[in-house]
DRENDO-1510 file (C-alpha; in Angstrom, 1 decimal, always signed):
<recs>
REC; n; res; u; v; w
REC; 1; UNK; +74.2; +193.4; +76.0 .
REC; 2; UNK; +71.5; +190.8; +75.2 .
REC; 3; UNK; +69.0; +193.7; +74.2 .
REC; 4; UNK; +72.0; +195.6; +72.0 .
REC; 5; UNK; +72.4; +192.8; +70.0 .
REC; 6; UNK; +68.3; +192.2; +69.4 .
REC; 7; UNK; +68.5; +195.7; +68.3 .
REC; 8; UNK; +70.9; +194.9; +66.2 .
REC; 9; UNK; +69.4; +191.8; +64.6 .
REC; 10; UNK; +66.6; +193.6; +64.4 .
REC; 11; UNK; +68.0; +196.7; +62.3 .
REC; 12; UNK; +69.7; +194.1; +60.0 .
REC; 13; UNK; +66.6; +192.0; +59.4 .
REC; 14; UNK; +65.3; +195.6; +58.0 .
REC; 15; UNK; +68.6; +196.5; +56.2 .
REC; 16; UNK; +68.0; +192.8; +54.7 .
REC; 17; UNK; +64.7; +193.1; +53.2 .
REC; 18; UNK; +65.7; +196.6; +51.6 .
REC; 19; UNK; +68.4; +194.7; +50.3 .
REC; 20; UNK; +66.2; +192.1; +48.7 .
REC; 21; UNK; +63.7; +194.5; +47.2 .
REC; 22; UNK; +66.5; +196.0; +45.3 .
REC; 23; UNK; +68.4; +193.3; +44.3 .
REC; 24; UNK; +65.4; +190.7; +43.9 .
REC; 25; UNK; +67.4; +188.3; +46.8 .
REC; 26; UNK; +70.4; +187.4; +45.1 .
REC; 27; UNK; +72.4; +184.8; +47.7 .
REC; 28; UNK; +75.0; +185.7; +50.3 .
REC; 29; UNK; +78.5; +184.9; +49.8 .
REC; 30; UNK; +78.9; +181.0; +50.6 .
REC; 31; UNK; +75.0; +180.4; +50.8 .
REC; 32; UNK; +73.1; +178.8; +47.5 .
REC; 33; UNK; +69.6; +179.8; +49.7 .
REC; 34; UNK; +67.4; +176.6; +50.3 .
REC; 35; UNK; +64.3; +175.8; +52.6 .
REC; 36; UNK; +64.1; +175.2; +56.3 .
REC; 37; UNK; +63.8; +171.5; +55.0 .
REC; 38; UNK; +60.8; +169.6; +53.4 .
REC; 39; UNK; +59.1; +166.7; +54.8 .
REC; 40; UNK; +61.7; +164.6; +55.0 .
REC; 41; UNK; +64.9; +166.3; +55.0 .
REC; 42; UNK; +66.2; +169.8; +57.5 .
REC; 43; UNK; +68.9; +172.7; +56.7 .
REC; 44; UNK; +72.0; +172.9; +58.5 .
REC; 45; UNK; +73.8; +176.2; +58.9 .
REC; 46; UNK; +77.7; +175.5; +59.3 .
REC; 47; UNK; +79.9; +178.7; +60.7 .
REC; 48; UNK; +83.0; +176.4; +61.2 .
REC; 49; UNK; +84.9; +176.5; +57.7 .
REC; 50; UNK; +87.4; +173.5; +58.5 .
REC; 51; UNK; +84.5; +171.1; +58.6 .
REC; 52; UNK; +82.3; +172.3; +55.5 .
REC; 53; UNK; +84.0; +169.1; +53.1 .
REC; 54; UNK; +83.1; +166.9; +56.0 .
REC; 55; UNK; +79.6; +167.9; +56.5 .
REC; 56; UNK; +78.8; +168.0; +52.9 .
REC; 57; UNK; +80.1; +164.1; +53.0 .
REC; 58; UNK; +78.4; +162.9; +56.4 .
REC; 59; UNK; +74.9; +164.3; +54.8 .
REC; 60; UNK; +75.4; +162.0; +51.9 .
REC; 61; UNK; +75.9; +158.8; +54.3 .
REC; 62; UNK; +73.8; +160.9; +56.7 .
REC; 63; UNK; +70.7; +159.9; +53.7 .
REC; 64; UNK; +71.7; +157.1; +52.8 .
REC; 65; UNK; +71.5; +155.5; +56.1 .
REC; 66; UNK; +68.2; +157.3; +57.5 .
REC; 67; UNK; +66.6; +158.7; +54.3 .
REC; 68; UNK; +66.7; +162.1; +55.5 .
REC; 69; UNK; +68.0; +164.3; +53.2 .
REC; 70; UNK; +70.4; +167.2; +54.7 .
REC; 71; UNK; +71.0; +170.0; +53.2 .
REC; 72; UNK; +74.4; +172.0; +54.5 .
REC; 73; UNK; +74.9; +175.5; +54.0 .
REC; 74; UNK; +78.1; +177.8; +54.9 .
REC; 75; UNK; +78.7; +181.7; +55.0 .
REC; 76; UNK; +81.5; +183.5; +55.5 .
REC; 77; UNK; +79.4; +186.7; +56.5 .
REC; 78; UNK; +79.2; +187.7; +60.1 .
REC; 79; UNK; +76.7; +185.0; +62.0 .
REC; 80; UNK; +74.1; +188.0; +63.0 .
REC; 81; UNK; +74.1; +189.4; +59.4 .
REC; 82; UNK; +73.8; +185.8; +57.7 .
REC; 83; UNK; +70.6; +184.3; +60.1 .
REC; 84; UNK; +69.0; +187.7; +60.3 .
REC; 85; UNK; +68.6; +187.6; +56.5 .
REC; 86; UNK; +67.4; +184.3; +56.9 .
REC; 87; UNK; +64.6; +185.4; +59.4 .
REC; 88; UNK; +63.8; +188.1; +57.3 .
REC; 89; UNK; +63.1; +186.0; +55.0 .
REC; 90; UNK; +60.8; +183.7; +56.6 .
REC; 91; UNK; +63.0; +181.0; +56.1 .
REC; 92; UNK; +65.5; +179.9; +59.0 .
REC; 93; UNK; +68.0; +177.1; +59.2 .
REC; 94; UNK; +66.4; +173.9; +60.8 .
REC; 95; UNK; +70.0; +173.6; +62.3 .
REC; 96; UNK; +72.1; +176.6; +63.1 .
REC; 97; UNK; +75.6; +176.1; +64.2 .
REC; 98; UNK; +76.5; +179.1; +66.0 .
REC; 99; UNK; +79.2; +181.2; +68.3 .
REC; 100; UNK; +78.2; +181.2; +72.3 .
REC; 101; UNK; +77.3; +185.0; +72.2 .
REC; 102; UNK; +74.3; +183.8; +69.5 .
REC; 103; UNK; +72.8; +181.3; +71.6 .
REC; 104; UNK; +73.0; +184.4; +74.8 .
REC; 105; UNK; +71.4; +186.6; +72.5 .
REC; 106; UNK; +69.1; +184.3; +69.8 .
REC; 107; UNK; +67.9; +181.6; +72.0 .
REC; 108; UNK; +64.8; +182.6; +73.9 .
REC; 109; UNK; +63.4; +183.9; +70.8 .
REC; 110; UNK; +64.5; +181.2; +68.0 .
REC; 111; UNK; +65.6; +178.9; +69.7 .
REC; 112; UNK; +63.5; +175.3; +70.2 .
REC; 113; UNK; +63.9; +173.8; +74.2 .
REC; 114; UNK; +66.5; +171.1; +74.6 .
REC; 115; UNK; +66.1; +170.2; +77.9 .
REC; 116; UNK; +64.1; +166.4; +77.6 .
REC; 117; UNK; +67.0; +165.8; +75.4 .
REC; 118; UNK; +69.3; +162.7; +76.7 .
REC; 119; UNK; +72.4; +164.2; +75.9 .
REC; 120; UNK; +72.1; +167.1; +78.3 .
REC; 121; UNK; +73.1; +164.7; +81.4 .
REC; 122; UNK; +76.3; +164.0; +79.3 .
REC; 123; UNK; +77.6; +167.1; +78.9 .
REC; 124; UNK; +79.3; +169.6; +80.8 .
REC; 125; UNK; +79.0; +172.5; +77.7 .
REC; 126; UNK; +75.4; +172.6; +77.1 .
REC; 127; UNK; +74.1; +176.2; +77.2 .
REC; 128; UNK; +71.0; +177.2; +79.5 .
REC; 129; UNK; +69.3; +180.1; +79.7 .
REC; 130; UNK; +66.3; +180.3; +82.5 .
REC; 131; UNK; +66.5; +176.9; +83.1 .
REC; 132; UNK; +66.0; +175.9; +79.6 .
REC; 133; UNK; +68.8; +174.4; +77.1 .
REC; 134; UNK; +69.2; +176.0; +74.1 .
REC; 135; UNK; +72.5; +175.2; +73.0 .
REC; 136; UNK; +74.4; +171.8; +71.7 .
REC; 137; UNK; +78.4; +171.9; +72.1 .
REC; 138; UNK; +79.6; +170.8; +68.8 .
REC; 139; UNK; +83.0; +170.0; +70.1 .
REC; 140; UNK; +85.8; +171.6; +73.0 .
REC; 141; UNK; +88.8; +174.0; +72.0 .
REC; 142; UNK; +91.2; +175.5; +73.0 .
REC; 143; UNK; +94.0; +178.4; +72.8 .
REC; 144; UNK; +97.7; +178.2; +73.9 .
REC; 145; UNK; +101.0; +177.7; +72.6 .
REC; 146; UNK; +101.6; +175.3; +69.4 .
REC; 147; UNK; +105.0; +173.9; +69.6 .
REC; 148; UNK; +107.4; +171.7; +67.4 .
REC; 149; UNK; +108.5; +169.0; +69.9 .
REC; 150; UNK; +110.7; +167.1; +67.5 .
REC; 151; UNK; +112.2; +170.6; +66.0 .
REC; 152; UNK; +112.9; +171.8; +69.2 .
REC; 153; UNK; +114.6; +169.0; +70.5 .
REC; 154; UNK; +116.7; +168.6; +67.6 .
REC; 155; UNK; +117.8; +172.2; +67.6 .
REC; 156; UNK; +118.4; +172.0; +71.3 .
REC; 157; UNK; +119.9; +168.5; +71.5 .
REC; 158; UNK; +117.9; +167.3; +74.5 .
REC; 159; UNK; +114.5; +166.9; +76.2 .
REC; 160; UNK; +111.5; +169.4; +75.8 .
REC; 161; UNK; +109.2; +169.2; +78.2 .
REC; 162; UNK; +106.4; +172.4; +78.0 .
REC; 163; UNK; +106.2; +172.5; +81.9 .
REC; 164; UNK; +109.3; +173.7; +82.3 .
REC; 165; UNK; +108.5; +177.0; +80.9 .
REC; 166; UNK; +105.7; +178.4; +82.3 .
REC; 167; UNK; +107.3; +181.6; +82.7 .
REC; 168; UNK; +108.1; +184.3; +80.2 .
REC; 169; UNK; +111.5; +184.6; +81.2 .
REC; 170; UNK; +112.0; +180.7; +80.8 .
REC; 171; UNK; +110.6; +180.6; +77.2 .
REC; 172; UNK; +112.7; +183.3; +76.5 .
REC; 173; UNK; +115.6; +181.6; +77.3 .
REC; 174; UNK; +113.9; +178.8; +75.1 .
REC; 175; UNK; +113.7; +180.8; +72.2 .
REC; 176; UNK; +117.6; +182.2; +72.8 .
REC; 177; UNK; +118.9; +178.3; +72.7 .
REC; 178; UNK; +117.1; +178.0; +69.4 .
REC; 179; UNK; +118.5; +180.9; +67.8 .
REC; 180; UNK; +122.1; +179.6; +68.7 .
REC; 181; UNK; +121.3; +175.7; +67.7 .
REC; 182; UNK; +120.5; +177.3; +64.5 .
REC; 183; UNK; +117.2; +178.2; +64.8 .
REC; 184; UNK; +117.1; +181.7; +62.8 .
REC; 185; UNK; +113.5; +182.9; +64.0 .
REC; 186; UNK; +111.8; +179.9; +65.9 .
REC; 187; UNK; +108.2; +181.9; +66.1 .
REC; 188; UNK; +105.4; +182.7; +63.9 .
REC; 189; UNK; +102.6; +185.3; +65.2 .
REC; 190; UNK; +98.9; +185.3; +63.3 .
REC; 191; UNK; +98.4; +188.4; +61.3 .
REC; 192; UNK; +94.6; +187.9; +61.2 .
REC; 193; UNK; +92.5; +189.9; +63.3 .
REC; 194; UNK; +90.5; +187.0; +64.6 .
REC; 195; UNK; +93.4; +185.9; +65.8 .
REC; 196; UNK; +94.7; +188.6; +67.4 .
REC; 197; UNK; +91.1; +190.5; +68.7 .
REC; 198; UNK; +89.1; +187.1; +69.4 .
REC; 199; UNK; +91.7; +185.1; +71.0 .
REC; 200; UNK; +94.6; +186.9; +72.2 .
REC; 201; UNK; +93.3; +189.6; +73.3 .
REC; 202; UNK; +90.5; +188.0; +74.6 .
REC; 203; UNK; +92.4; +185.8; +77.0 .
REC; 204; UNK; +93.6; +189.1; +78.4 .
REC; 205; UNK; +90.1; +189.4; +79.8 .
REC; 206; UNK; +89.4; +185.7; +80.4 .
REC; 207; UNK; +92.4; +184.9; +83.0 .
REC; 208; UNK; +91.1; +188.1; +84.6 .
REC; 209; UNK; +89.7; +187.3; +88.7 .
REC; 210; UNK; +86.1; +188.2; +87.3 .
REC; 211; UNK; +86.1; +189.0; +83.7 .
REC; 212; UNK; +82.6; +190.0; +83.8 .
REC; 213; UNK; +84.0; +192.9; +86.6 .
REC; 214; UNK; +87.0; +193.6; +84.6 .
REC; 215; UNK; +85.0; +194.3; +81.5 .
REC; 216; UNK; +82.6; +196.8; +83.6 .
REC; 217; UNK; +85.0; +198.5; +84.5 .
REC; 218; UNK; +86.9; +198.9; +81.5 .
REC; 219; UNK; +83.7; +200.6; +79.5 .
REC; 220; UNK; +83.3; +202.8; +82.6 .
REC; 221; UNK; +87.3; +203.9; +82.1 .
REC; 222; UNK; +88.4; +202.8; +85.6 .
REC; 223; UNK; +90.6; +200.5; +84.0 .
REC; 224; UNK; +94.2; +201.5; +83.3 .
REC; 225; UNK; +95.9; +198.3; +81.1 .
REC; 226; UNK; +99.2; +199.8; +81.4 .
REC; 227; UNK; +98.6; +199.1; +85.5 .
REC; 228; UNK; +97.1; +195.6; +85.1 .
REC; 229; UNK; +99.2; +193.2; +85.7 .
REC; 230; UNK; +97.7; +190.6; +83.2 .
REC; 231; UNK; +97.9; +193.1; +79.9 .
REC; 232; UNK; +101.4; +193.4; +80.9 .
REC; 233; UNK; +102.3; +189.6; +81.1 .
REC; 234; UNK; +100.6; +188.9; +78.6 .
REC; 235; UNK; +101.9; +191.5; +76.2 .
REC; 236; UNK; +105.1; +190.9; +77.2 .
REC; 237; UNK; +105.0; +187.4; +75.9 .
REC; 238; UNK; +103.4; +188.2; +72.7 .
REC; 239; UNK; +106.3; +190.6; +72.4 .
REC; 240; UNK; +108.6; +187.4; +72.6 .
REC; 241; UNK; +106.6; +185.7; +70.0 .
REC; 242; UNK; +106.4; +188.9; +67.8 .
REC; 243; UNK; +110.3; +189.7; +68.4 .
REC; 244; UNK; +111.8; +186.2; +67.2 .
REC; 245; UNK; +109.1; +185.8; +64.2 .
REC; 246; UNK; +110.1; +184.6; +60.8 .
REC; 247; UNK; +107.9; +187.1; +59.3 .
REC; 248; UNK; +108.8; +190.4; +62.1 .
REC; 249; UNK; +110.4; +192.5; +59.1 .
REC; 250; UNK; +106.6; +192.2; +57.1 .
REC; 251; UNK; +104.4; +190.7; +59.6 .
REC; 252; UNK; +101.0; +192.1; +58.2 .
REC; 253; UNK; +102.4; +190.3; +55.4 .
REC; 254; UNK; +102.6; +186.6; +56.8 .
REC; 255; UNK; +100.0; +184.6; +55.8 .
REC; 256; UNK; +98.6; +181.8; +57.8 .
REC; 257; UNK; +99.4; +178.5; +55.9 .
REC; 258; UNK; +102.6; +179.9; +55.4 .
REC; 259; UNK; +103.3; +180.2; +58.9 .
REC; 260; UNK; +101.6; +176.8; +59.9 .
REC; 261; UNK; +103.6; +175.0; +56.9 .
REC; 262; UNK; +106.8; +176.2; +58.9 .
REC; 263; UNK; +105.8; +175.0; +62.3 .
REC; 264; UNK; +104.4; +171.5; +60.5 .
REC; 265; UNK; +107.7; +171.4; +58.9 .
REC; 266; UNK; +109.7; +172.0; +62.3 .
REC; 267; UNK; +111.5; +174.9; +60.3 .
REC; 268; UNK; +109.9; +177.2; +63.6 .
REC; 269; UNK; +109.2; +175.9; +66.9 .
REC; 270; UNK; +106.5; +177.8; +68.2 .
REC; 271; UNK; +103.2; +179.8; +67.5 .
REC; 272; UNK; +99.8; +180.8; +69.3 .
REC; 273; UNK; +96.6; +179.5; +68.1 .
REC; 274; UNK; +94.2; +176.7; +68.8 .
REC; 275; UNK; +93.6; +173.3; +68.1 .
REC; 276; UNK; +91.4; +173.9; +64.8 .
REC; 277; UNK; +95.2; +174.7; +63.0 .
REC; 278; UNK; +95.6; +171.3; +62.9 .
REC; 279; UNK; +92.9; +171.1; +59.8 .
REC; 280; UNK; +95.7; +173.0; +58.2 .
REC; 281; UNK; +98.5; +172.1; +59.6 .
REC; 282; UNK; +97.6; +168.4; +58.4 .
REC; 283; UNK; +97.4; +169.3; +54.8 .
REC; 284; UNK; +101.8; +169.5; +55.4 .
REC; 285; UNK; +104.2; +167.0; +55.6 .
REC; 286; UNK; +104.4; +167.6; +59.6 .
REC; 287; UNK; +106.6; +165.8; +61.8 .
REC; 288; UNK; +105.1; +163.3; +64.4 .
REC; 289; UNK; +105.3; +165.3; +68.2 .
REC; 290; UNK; +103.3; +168.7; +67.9 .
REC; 291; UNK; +101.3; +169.7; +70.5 .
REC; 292; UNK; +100.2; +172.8; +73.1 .
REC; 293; UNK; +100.9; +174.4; +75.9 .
REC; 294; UNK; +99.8; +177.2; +78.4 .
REC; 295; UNK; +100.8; +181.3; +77.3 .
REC; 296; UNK; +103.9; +181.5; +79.3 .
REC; 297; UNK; +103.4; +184.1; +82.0 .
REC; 298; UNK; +105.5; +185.8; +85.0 .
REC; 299; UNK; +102.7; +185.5; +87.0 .
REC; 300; UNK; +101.5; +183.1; +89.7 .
REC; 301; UNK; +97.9; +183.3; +89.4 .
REC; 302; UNK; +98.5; +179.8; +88.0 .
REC; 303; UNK; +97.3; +180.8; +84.6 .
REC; 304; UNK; +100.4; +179.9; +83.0 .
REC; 305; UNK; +99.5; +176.5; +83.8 .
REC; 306; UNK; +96.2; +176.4; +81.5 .
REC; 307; UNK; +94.8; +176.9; +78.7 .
REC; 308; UNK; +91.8; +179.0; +77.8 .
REC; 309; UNK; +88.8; +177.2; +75.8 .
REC; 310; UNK; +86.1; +175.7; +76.7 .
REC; 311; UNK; +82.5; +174.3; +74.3 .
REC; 312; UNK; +82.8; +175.6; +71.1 .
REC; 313; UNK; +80.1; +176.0; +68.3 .
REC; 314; UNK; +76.7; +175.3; +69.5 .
REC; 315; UNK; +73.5; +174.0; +67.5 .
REC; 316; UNK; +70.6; +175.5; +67.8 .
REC; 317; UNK; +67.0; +174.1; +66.3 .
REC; 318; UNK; +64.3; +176.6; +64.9 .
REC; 319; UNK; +61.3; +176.9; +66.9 .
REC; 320; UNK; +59.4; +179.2; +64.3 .
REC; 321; UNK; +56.5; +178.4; +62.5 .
REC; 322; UNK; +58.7; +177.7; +59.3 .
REC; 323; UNK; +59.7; +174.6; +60.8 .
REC; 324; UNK; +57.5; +171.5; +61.3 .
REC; 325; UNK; +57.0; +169.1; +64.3 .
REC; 326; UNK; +58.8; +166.5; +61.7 .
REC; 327; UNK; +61.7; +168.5; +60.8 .
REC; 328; UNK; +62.5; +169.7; +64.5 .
REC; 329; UNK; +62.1; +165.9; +65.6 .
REC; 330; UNK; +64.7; +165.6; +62.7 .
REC; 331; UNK; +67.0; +167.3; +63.9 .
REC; 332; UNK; +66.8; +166.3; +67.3 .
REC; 333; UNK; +67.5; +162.7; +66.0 .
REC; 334; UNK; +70.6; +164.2; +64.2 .
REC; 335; UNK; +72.2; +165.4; +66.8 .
REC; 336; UNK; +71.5; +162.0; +69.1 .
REC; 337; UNK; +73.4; +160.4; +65.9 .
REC; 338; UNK; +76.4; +162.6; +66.6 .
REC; 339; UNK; +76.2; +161.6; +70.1 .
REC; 340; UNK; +75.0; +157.9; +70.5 .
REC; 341; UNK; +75.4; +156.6; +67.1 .
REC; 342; UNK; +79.2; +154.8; +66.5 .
REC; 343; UNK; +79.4; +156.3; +63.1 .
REC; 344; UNK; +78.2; +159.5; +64.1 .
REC; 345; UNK; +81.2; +159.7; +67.0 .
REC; 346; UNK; +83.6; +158.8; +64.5 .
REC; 347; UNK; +82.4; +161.7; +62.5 .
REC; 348; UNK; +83.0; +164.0; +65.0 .
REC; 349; UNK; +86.7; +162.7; +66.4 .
REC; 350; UNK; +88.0; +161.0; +62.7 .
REC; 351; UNK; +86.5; +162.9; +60.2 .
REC; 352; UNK; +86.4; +166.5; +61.8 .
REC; 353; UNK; +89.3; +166.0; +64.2 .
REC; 354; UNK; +87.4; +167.5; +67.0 .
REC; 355; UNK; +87.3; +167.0; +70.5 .
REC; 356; UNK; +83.9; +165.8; +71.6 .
REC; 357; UNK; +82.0; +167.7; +74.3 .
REC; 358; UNK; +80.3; +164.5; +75.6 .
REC; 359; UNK; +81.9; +162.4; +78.1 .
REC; 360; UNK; +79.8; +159.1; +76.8 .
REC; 361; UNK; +82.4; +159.9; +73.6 .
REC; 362; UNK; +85.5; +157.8; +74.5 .
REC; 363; UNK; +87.2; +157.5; +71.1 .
REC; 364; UNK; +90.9; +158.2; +70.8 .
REC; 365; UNK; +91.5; +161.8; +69.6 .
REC; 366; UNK; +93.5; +161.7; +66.2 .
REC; 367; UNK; +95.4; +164.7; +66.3 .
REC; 368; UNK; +98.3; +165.9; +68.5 .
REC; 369; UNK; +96.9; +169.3; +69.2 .
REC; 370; UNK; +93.8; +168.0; +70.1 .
REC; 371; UNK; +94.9; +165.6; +72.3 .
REC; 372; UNK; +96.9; +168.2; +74.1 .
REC; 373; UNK; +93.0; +169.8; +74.8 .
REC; 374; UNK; +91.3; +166.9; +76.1 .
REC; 375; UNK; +94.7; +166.1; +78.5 .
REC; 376; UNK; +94.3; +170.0; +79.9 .
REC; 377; UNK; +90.3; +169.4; +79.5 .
REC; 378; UNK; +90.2; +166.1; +82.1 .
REC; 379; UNK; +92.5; +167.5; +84.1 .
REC; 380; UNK; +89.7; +170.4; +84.6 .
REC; 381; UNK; +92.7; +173.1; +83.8 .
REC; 382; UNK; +90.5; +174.8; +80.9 .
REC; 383; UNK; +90.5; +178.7; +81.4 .
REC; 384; UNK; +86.5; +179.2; +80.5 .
REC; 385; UNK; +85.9; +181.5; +77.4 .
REC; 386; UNK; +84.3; +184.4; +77.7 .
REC; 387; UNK; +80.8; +184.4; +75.4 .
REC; 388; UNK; +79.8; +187.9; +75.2 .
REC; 389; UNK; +82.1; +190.0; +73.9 .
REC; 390; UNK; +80.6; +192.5; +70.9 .
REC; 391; UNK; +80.0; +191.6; +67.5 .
REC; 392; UNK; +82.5; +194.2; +66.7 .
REC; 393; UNK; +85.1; +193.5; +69.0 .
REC; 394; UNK; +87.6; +191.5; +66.8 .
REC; 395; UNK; +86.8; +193.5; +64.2 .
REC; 396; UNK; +87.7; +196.8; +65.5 .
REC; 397; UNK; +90.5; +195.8; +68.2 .
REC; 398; UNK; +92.1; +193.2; +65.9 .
REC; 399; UNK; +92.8; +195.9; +63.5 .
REC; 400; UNK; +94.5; +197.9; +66.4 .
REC; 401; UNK; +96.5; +195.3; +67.5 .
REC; 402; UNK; +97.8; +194.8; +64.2 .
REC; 403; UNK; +98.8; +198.4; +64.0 .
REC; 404; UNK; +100.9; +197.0; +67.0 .
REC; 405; UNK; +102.2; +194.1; +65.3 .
REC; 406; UNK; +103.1; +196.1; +62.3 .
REC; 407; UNK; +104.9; +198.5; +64.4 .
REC; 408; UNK; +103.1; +201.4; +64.0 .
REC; 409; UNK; +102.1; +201.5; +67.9 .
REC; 410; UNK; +103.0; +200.8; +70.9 .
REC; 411; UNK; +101.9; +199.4; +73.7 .
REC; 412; UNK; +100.5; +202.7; +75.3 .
REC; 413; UNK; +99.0; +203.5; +72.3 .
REC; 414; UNK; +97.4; +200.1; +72.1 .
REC; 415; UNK; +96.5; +200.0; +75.8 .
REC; 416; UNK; +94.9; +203.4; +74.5 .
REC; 417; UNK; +92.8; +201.7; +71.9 .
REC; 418; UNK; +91.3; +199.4; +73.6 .
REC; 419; UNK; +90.0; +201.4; +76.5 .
REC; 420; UNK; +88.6; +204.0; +73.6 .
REC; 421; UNK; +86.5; +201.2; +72.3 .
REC; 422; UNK; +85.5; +199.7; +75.7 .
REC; 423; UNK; +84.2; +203.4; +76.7 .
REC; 424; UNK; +81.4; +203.3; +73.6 .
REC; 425; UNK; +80.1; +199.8; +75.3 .
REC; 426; UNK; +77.6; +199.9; +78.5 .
REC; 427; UNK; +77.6; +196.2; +79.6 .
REC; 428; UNK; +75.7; +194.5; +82.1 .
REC; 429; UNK; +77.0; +191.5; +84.1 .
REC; 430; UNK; +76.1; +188.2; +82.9 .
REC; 431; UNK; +75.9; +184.6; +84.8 .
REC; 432; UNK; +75.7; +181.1; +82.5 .
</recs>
């Protein structure tokens, strides 16, 4: 999979300079250009949307403090496409923030060696490839079940405690004592293909015995979803979720804030997503108890009782030629700042709201949903993600499954769709 997505890279870095001798270079969307830094100053590519206001304020403070300047660039485009115009160009981020799947398939060509760095022995997240670390967690999330504590227990009249329904039959019955409290539709269900192809979806393979295997297996066509037992428990609970929705009449016409203004409001009770909602959910007037909990399941594989995350954006430092000695060392002082450095912690916990991948990091975590991650994250009942799914993957597959949510499928048909697109991928097995 590694040598695919070279390929690709590669083909785009030649698409990319096409592009730029017809158009003279104009910039990508979200990206004013810029060096790989000058002499006393480095680049930062940002991928994580929620914390571009944030960045763009720590680099000021950042300078002011240290005199080096940062500059901090974001792009909507797809990672691959954004850096491989970037390398085409000769002029790479000093700082890349990055999926998992990049560091698998960048690293050991872009990527400088991390592995004198002190923060390595303080981290559980760090990514190695032969021996050699490449990639800096930014920060630990996770997927599960958002909930409403206070609008459930005032729809309910007493006590909600998440453990007690692990099962999908229990939440059902959950959802049922809503509706008659007076709870019209207590769900809400992501339209966006992320959503549904990255992380849904996705955790279908993840709480698989060997996901790795399962995957194999499923590009070979050996795998029938409508006979696994974990596409069926797990669709069967997204068919709760989808069922009692606000938005089930024009569900590909929900939109998110929408949605998360409802369950900040406690005018719905539940909805599936990660703890990064709560950058949006904060911008309501929530109520005071939110938090998350494990997918129901009527299974005891004990997956029911996690959730599924794990590191979460990873910096990378260039190792090219474009970038000086000075500018790595930089960098590498940049990221001890985020890690040693009080004000740089705060940053991270405060300012970002993000649950630090360091166990040196001790600050209080200010959000409820985050808090919820680092309870399930010390209590070593994270579900680990799965890094190397295809570029495409959401893409394609979250389009299907909201052909499912929509109502123009079923669940053969989108059992159907997803083995189709398995069958054009030959995989190899991995090991991180």
């Amino acid at each position: 999979m590694k040598a695919i997505y070279r390929k690709m890279i590669a083909l785009l870095a030649v698409l990319s300079m096409a592009v730029c001798l017809l158009t003279g270079c104009g910039a990508s969307s979200g990206d004013e250009g810029g060096s790989s830094g000058s002499a006393n100053g480095i680049t930062i590519f940002n991928s994580k949307m929620e914390i571009q206001d944030q960045l763009l304020q720590m680099a000021e403070k950042y300078e002011a403090e240290t005199g080096v300047h940062i500059e901090v660039y974001y792009s909507s485009d797809t990672v691959s496409a954004h850096l491989a115009t970037r390398y085409a160009s000769n002029n790479p981020y000093t700082l890349s923030m990055v999926d998992a799947k990049d560091i698998y398939a960048l690293a050991e060509e872009h990527a400088e060696d991390l592995s004198g760095e002190d923060w390595v022995k303080d981290t559980e997240y760090a990514i190695s490839i032969n021996d050699k670390v490449y990639g800096f967690p930014v920060c630990v999330e996770a997927r599960g079940i958002i909930y409403n504590k206070d609008a459930i227990e005032k729809t309910t009249g007493h006590e909600f405690v998440p453990e007690d329904y692990k099962t999908t039959k229990d939440f059902q019955k959950l959802i049922d004592e809503l509706i008659d409290g007076g709870m019209k539709s207590p769900t809400a269900v992501m339209k966006e293909d992320w959503s549904l192809g990255a992380h849904y979806l996705a955790q279908i393979y993840e709480e698989q015995e060997d996901p790795d295997s399962f995957l194999m297996d499923l590009s070979k066509g050996s795998v029938k979803l409508m006979k696994n037992d974990k596409f069926n428990a797990m669709m069967d609970t997204f068919d709760v979720l989808m069922n009692n929705s606000y938005a089930k009449k024009s569900a590909i016409s929900a939109e998110r804030e929408v949605s998360e203004k409802k369950l900040a409001e406690g005018e719905i009770a539940f909805m599936f997503g990660g703890n990064w909602d709560w950058s949006q959910i904060n911008q309501f007037d929530y109520t005071e108890n939110m938090g998350m909990m494990p997918v129901p399941q009527d299974l005891d594989d004990g997956m029911n009782e996690m959730l599924v995350g794990g590191g979460s954006k990873y910096f990378f430092i260039d190792n090219s030629s474009s970038t000086s000695d000075e500018q790595r060392q930089q960098a590498k002082d940049f990221l001890n700042w985020l890690i040693y450095n009080e004000d740089g912690q705060s940053f991270l916990v405060n300012d970002c709201a993000l649950v630090p991948a360091f166990s040196n990091i001790d600050l209080p975590i200010s959000d409820p949903l985050g808090a919820s991650v680092s309870v399930y994250t010390n209590a070593g009942k994270l579900v680990p993600n799965y890094n190397y799914l295809p570029d495409d993957h959401y893409a394609i597959l979250g389009a299907m499954f909201q052909k499912y949510l929509a109502g123009m499928s079923d669940r053969k048909g989108f059992a159907k769709d997803v083995e189709t697109y398995w069958k054009t991928k030959t995989l190899t097995s991995h090991s991180e």
